[in-house]
Kinemage of the C-alpha trace (Angstrom):
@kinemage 1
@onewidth
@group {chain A} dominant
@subgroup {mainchain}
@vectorlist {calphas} color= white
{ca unk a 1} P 51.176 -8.969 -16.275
{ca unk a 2} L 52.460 -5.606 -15.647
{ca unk a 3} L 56.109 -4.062 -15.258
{ca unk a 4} L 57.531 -3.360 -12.023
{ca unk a 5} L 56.543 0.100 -11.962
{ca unk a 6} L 53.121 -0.410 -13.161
{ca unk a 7} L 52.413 -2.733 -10.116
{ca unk a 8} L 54.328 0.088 -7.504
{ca unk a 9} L 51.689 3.084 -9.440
{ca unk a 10} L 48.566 0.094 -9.574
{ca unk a 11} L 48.545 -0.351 -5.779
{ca unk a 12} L 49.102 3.302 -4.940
{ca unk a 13} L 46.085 4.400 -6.869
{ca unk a 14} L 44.238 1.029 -5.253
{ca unk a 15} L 45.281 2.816 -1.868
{ca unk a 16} L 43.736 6.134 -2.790
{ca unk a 17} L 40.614 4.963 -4.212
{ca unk a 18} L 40.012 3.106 -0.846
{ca unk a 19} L 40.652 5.652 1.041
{ca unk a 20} L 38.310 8.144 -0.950
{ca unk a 21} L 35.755 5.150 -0.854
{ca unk a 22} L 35.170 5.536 2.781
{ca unk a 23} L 33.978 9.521 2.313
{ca unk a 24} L 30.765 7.925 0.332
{ca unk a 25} L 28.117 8.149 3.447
{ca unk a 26} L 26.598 4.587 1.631
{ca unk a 27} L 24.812 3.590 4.820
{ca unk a 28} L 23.115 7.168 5.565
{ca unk a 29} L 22.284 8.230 1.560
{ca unk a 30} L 21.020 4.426 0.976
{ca unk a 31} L 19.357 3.991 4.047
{ca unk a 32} L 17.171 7.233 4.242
{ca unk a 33} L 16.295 6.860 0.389
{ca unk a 34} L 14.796 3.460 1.045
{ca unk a 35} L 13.164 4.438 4.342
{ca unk a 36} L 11.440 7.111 2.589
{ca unk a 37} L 10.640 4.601 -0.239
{ca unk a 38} L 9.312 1.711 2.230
{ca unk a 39} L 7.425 4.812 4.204
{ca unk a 40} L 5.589 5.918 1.074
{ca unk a 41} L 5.094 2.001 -0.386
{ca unk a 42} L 3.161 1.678 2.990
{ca unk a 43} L 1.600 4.716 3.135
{ca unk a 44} L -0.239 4.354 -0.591
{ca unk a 45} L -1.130 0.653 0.993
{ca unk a 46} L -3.094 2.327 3.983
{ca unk a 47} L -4.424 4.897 1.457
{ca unk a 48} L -6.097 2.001 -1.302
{ca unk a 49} L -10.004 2.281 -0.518
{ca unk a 50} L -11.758 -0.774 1.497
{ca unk a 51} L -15.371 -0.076 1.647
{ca unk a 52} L -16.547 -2.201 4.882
{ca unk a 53} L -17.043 0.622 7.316
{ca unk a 54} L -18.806 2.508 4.572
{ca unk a 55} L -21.170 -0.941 3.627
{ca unk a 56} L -21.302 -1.227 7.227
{ca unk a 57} L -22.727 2.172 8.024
{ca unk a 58} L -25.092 2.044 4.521
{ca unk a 59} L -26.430 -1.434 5.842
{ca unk a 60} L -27.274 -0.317 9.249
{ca unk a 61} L -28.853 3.561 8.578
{ca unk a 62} L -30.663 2.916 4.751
{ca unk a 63} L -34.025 1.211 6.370
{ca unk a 64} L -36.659 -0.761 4.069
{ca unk a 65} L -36.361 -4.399 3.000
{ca unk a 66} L -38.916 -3.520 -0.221
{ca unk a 67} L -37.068 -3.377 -3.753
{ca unk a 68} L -37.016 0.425 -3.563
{ca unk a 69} L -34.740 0.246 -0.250
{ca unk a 70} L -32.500 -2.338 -1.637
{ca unk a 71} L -32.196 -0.857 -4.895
{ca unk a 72} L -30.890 2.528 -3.032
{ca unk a 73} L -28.497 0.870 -0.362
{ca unk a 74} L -27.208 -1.298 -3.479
{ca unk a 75} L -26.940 1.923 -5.790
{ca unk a 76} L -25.181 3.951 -3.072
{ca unk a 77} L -22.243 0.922 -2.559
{ca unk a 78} L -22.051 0.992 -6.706
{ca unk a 79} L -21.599 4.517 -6.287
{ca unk a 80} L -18.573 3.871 -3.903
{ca unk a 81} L -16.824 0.712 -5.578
{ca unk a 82} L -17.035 3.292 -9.032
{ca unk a 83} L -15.151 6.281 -7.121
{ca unk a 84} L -12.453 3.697 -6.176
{ca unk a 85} L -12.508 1.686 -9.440
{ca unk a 86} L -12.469 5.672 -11.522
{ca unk a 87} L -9.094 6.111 -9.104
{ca unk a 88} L -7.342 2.912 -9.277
{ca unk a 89} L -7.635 3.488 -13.570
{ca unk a 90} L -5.964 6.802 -13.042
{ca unk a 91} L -2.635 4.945 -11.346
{ca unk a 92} L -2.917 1.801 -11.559
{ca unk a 93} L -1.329 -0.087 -15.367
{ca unk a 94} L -3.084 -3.079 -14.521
{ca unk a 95} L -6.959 -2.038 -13.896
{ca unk a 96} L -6.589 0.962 -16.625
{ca unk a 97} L -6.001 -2.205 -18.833
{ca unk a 98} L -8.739 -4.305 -17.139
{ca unk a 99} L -11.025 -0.543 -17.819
{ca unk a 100} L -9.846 1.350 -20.772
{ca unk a 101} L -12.810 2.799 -21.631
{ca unk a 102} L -15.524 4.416 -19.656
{ca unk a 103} L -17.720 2.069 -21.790
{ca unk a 104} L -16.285 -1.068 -20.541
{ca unk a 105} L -17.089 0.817 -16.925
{ca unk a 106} L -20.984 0.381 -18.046
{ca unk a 107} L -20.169 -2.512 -19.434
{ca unk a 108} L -19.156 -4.140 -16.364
{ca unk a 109} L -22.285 -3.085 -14.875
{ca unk a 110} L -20.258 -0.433 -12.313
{ca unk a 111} L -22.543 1.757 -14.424
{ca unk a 112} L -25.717 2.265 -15.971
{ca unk a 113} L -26.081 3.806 -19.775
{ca unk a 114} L -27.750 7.166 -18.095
{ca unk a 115} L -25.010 7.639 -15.633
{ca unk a 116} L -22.802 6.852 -18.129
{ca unk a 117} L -24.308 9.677 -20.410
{ca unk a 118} L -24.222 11.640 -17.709
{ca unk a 119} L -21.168 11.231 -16.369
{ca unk a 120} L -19.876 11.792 -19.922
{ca unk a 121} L -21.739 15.311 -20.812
{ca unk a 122} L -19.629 16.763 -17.298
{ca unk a 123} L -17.309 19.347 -19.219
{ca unk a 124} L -14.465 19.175 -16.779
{ca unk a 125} L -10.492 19.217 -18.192
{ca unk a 126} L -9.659 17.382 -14.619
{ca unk a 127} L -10.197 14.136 -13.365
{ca unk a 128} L -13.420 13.262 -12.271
{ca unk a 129} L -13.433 10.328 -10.274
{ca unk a 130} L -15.056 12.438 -7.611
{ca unk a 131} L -17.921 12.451 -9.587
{ca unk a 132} L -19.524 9.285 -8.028
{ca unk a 133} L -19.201 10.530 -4.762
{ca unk a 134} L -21.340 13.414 -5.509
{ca unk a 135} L -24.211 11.811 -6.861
{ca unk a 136} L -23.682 9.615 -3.217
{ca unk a 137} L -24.511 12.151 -0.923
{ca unk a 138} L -27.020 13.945 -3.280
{ca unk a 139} L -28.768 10.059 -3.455
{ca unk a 140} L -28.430 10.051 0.752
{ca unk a 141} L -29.879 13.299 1.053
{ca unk a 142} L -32.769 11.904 -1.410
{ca unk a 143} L -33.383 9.031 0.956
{ca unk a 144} L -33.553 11.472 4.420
{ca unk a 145} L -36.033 13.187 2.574
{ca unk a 146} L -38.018 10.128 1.811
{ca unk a 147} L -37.285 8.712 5.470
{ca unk a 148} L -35.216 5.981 4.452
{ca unk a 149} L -32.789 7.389 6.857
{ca unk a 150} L -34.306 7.836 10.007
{ca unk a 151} L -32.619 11.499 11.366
{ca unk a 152} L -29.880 13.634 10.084
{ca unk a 153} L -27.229 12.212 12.870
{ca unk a 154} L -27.238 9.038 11.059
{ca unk a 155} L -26.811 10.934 7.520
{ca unk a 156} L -23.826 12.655 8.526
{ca unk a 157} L -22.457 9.414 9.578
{ca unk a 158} L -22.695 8.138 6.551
{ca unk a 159} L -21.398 11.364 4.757
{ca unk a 160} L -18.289 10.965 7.322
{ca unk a 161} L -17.845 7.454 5.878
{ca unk a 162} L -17.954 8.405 2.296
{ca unk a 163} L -15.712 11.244 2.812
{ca unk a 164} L -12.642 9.105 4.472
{ca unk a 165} L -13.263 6.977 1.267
{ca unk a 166} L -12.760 10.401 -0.830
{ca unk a 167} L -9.511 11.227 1.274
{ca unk a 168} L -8.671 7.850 0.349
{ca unk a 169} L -8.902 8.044 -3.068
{ca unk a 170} L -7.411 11.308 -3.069
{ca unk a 171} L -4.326 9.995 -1.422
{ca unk a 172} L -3.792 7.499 -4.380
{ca unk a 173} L -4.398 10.346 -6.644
{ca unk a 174} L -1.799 12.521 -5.303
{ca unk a 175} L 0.839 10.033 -4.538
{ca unk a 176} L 0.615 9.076 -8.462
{ca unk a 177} L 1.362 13.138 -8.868
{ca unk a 178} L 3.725 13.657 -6.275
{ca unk a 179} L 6.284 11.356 -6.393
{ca unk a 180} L 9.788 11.089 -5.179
{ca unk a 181} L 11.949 13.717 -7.295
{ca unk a 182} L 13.908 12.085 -10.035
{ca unk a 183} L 17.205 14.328 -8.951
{ca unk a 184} L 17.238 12.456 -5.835
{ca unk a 185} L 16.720 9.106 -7.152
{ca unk a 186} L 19.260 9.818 -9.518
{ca unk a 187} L 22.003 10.983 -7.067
{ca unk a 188} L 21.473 7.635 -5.012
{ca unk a 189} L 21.982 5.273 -7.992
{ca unk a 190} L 25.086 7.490 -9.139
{ca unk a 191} L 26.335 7.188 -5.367
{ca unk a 192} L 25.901 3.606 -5.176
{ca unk a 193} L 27.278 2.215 -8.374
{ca unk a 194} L 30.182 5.288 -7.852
{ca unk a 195} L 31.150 3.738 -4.831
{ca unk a 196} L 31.141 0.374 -5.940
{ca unk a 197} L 33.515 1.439 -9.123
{ca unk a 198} L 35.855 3.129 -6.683
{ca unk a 199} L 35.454 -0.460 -4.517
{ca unk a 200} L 37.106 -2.331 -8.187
{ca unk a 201} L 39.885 -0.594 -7.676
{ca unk a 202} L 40.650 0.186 -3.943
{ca unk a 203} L 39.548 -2.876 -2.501
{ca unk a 204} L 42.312 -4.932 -4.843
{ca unk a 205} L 44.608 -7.294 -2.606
{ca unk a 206} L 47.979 -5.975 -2.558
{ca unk a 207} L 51.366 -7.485 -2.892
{ca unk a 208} L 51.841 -8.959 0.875
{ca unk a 209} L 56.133 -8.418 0.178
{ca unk a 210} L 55.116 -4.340 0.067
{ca unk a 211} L 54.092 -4.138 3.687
{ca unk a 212} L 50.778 -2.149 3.214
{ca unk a 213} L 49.133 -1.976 6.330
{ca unk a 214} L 45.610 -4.338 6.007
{ca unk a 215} L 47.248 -5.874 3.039
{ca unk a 216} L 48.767 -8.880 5.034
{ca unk a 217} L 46.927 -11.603 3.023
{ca unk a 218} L 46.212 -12.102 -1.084
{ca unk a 219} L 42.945 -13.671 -0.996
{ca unk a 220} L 42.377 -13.085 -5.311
{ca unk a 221} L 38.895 -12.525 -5.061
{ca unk a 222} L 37.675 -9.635 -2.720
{ca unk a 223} L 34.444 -11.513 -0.870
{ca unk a 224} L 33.680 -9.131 1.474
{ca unk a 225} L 33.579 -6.710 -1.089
{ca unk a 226} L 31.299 -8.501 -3.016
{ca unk a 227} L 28.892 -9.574 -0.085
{ca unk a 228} L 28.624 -5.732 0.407
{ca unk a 229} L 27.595 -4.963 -3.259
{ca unk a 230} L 25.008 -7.622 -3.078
{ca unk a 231} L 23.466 -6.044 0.034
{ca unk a 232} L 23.690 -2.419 -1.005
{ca unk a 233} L 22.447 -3.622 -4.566
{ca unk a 234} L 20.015 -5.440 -3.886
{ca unk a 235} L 18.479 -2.394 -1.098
{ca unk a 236} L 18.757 -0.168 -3.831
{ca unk a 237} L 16.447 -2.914 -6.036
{ca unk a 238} L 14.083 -3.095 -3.147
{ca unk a 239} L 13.871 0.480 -3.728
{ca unk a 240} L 13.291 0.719 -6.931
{ca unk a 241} L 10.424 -2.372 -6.802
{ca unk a 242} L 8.647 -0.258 -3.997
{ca unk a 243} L 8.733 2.839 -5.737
{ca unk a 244} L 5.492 2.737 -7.743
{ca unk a 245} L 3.616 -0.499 -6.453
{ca unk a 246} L 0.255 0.536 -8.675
{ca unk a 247} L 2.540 -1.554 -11.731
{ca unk a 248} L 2.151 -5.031 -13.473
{ca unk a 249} L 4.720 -7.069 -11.435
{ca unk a 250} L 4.432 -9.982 -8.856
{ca unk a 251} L 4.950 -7.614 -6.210
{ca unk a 252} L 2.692 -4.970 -6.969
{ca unk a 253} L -0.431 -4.409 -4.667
{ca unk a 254} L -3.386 -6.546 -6.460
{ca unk a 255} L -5.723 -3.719 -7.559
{ca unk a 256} L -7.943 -5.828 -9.481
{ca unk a 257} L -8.441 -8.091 -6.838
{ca unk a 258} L -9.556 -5.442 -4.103
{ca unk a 259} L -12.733 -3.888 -7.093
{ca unk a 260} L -13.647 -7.396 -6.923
{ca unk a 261} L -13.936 -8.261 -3.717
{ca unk a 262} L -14.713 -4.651 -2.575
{ca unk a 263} L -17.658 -5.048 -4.625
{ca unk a 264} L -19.149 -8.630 -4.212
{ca unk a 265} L -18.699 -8.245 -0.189
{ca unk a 266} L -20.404 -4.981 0.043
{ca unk a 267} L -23.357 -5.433 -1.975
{ca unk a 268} L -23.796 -8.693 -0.343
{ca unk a 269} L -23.179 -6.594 3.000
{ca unk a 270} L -26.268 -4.048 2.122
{ca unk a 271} L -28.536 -6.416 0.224
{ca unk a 272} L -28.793 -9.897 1.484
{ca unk a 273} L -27.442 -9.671 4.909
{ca unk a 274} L -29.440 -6.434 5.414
{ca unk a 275} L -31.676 -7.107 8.522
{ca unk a 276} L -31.216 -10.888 7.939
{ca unk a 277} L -29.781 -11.959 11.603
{ca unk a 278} L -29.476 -15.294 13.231
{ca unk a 279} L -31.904 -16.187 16.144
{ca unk a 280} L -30.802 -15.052 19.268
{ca unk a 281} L -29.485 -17.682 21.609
{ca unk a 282} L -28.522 -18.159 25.042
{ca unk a 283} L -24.353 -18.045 24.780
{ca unk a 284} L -22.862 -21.127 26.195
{ca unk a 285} L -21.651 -19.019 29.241
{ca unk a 286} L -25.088 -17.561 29.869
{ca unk a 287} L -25.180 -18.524 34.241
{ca unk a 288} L -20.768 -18.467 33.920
{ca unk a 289} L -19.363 -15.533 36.066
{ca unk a 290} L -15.861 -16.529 35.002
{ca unk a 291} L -15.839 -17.836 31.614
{ca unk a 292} L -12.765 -20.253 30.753
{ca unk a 293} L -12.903 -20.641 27.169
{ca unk a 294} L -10.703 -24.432 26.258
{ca unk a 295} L -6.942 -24.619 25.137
{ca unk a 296} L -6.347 -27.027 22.396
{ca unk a 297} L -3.535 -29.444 23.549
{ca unk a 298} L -1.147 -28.032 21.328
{ca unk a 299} L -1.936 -24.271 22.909
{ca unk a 300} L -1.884 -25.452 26.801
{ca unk a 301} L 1.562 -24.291 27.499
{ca unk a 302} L 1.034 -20.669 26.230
{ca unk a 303} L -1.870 -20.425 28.680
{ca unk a 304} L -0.580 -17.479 31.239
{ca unk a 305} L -2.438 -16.137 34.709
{ca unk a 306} L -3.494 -12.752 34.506
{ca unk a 307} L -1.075 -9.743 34.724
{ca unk a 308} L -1.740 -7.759 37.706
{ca unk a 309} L 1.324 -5.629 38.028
{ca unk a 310} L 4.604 -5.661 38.220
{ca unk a 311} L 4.636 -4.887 41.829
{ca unk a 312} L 2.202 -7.782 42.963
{ca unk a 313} L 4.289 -10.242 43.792
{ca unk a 314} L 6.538 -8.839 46.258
C-alpha cells in the first residue's frame, strides 16, 4: 500500500528500531524485578503465623486436667489465634471482610464481651494487634505464680514461642507497609511494553529483493516475536499476581482458611489431647537389632543399600 519511497524510509526506520531494541536489558530489568517479587511472595508465606509449636509448648508446660487448667491453656491459644486473626484483618481484603468489626471478633467467640471492652478502652492511634499477646504472657506469668507451670525455664519457653509468633505477625505487618516502590514497578512495565512497541516496528519482515542482512525470508507474521511477548508478558503478570498475595483472587494465600484451622487444631491440641496418650506398647521391632521396615511392590525397585562413601568401593 505505500509508494516506493515510503517502503525504502518504512524499512530503514524498521532497521533502527531493531537495532535500538536490543539496548533494552529485558532479561536483566525483568528478571531481577520478578526475583525480588517471587523472593518477597515467599517470604510473607514463611512469615503467615502457624501456631503448632506454640500449642505444642502450651500443651506440654500448662499442667492440670481440672476446668481451671483447661480453661487457661484454652484461653492462652485464643489469645494467640486473636493476635494472628487482629493481623491478617490489617492486610488481608478477604478476612477484614470475613471481620469488619471488632464486634464480629466477639462475636465469633475469638473474644469475650470484657476483653472486648477492654481491648476497646486502650487509647492507642496505632495498631494494636499486639495487644493479645500481652495479656498472653501477663496470663503465663499468672499461671507460674499459681504453679500451673512448673519452673521459670519452662515459662520462658513458652514466652520464646509466643514471641516468634509476634515476629511473625510483625513481618505481615510490615510487608503490608513496606512494599516494593511504585517508581520501580513503574519503570519495568514502561520498559517492557516500550520494548515490545519498538519490537512492532523493528522486527517487520523486510523486502527479501533489498538484500538486508537477516531479512532473507518474508514470513508475514513475526512468530518469534510474538512467542517472546507472551513470555516476557506473561513474567511481568506473574509479577504483578505475586505482588500482594493477602488479595481476593484464586491465587492468593487462603487466610481464612489458616484462622480456621489454626484455631480448631490448637485448642483441640491443649484441651482434649492434653495428657490423653495411647497405652504404651511393645513396637513391632522390640527384640529386632536391624529393623527392615516392608517395600510395597510398587516401591521395591527404589530400595537402595546404604551409602558408605564414595571411596568404599575401590
Amino acid at each position: 500500500m505505500l509508494e516506493e519511497s515510503q517502503k525504502r524510509f518504512f524499512e530503514k526506520m524498521a532497521i533502527n528500531c531493531n537495532n535500538y531494541a536490543d539496548l533494552i536489558p529485558m532479561s536483566f530489568v525483568l528478571g531481577f524485578y520478578v526475583s525480588l517479587v517471587v523472593s518477597r511472595w515467599w517470604n510473607q508465606y514463611q512469615s503467615m503465623p502457624w501456631l503448632d509449636r506454640l500449642m505444642c509448648t502450651v500443651s506440654c508446660h500448662v499442667q492440670g486436667t481440672d476446668e481451671y487448667g483447661r480453661m487457661l491453656r484454652r484461653t492462652l491459644m485464643r489469645y494467640a489465634n486473636l493476635a494472628s486473626i487482629l493481623t491478617f484483618r490489617s492486610v488481608s481484603t478477604a478476612v477484614y471482610k470475613r471481620f469488619p468489626t471488632m464486634r464480629h471478633m466477639m462475636e465469633a467467640g475469638f473474644m469475650t464481651p470484657d476483653e472486648h471492652k477492654k481491648f476497646e478502652s486502650l487509647n492507642s492511634a496505632h495498631n494494636k494487634f499486639w495487644v493479645p499477646c500481652v495479656w498472653f504472657v501477663n496470663l503465663a506469668v499468672k499461671a507460674r505464680q499459681e504453679d500451673r507451670i512448673s519452673d521459670y525455664v519452662s515459662l520462658a519457653h513458652i514466652f520464646r514461642e509466643v514471641n516468634n509468633l509476634r515476629s511473625q505477625c510483625e513481618k505481615l505487618y510490615s510487608y503490608d507497609w513496606i512494599s516494593v516502590p511504585l517508581v520501580y514497578t513503574q519503570v519495568v512495565t514502561i520498559a517492557v511494553y516500550s520494548f515490545f512497541l519498538a519490537c512492532l516496528v523493528g522486527r517487520q519482515f523486510l523486502d527479501p529483493s533489498q538484500g538486508y542482512p537477516g531479512h532473507e525470508l518474508d514470513l508475514y507474521i513475526p512468530v518469534f516475536t510474538l512467542l517472546q511477548f507472551f513470555f516476557y508478558a506473561g513474567w511481568l503478570k506473574v509479577a504483578e499476581q505475586l505482588i500482594n498475595p493477602f488479595g481476593e483472587d484464586d491465587d492468593d494465600f487462603e487466610a481464612n482458611w489458616l484462622i480456621d484451622r489454626n484455631f480448631q487444631v490448637s485448642l483441640l491440641a491443649v484441651d482434649e489431647m492434653h495428657q490423653n496418650l495411647p497405652a504404651l506398647e511393645k513396637d513391632k521391632y522390640w527384640n529386632d537389632n536391624d529393623p527392615k521396615p516392608p517395600y510395597t511392590a510398587a516401591t521395591t525397585e527404589h530400595r537402595k543399600t546404604s551409602f558408605l562413601g564414595s571411596t568404599f568401593d575401590i
